[in-house]
C-alpha positions as CSV (number, residue, x, y, z in Angstrom):
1,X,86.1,100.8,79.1
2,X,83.5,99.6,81.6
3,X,81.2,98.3,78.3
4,X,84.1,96.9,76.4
5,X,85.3,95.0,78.8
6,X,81.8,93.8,80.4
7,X,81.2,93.0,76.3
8,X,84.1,90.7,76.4
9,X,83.4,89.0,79.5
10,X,80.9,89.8,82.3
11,X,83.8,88.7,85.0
12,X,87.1,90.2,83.3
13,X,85.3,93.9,84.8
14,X,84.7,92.2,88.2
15,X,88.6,90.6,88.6
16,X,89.4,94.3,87.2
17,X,87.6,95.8,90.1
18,X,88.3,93.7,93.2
19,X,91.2,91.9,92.0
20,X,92.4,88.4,90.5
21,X,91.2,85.5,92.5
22,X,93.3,82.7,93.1
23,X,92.0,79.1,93.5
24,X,91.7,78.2,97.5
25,X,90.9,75.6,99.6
26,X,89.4,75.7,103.4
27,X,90.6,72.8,106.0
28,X,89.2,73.0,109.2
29,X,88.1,76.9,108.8
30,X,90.8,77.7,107.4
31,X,91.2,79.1,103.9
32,X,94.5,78.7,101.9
33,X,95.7,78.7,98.6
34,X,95.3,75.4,96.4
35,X,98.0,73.6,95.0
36,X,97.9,73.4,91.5
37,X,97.7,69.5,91.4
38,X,94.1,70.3,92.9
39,X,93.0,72.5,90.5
40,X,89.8,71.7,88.6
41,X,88.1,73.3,85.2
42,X,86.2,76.2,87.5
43,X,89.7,77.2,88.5
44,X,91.6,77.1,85.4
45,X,88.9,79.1,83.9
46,X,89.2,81.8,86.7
47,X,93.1,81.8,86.2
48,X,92.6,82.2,82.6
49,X,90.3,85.5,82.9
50,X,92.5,86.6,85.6
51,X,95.6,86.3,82.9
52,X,92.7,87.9,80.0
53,X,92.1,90.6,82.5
54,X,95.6,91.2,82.6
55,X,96.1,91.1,78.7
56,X,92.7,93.6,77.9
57,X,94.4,96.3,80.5
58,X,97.9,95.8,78.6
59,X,96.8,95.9,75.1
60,X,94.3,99.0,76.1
61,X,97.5,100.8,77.8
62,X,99.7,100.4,75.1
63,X,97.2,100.4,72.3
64,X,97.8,99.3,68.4
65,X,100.5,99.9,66.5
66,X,98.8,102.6,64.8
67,X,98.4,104.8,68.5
68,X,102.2,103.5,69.4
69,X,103.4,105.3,66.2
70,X,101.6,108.2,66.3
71,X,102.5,108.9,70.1
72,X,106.4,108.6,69.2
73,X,105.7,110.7,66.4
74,X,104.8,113.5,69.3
75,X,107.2,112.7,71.6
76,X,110.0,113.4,68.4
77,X,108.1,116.0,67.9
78,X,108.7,117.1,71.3
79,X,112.1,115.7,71.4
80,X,113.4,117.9,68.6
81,X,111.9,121.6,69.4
82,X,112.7,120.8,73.1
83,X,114.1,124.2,74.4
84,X,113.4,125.8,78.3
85,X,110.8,127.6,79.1
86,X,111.1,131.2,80.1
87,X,109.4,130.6,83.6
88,X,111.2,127.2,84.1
89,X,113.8,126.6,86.1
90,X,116.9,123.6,85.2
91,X,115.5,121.0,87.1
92,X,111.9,121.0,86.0
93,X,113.0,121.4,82.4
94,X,115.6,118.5,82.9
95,X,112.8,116.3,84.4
96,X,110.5,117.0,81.7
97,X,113.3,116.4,79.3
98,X,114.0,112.8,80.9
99,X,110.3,112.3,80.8
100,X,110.5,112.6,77.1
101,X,113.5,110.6,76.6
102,X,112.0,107.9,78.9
103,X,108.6,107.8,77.1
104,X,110.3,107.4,73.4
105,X,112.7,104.4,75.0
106,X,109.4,102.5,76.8
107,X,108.1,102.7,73.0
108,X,111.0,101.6,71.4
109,X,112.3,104.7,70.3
110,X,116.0,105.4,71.8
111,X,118.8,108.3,70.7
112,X,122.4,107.8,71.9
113,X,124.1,110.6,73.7
């Protein structure tokens, strides 16, 4: 991740690993945030890796379409031989149930009651 990310962009893996910076201004020692009406080219370029940063992290999370289906694929897989274990008790089995359910619904993939 380190590598694809340096590959992209030297700075996206910096703003990954301390943070997005946000365009500032000191007056009299004293360091605030800039209004965006004083903004110049250095700082739209940082607040554009900070928002590529943010995009590369998303995308990798979620992955392609190819990685989306096949992880649904598992969680119906899941979903449909779902039965408690012999050494579980209701709650853990009802929490890894909703854990399940929750993970097909983030992907897109819901059943009705």
């Amino acid at each position: 991740m380190t590598i694809f990310l340096q590959s992209l962009d030297y700075q996206l893996w910096h703003i990954i690993v301390n943070g997005p910076r946000m365009p500032t201004r000191t007056i009299e020692g004293v360091v605030s945030p800039k209004p965006e009406n004083e903004y110049n080219d250095n700082d739209f370029r940082m607040l554009q890796l900070n928002s590529k940063a943010k995009h590369v992290l998303f995308f990798t999370y979620e992955g392609t379409n190819q990685v989306k289906e096949s992880k649904i694929s598992m969680l119906v897989h899941e979903y449909e031989l779902f039965m408690m274990h012999n050494d579980e008790c209701i709650s853990d089995m009802f929490t890894r149930f909703t854990t399940i359910t929750n993970s097909l619904k983030n992907l897109g993939k819901s059943y009705s009651n």
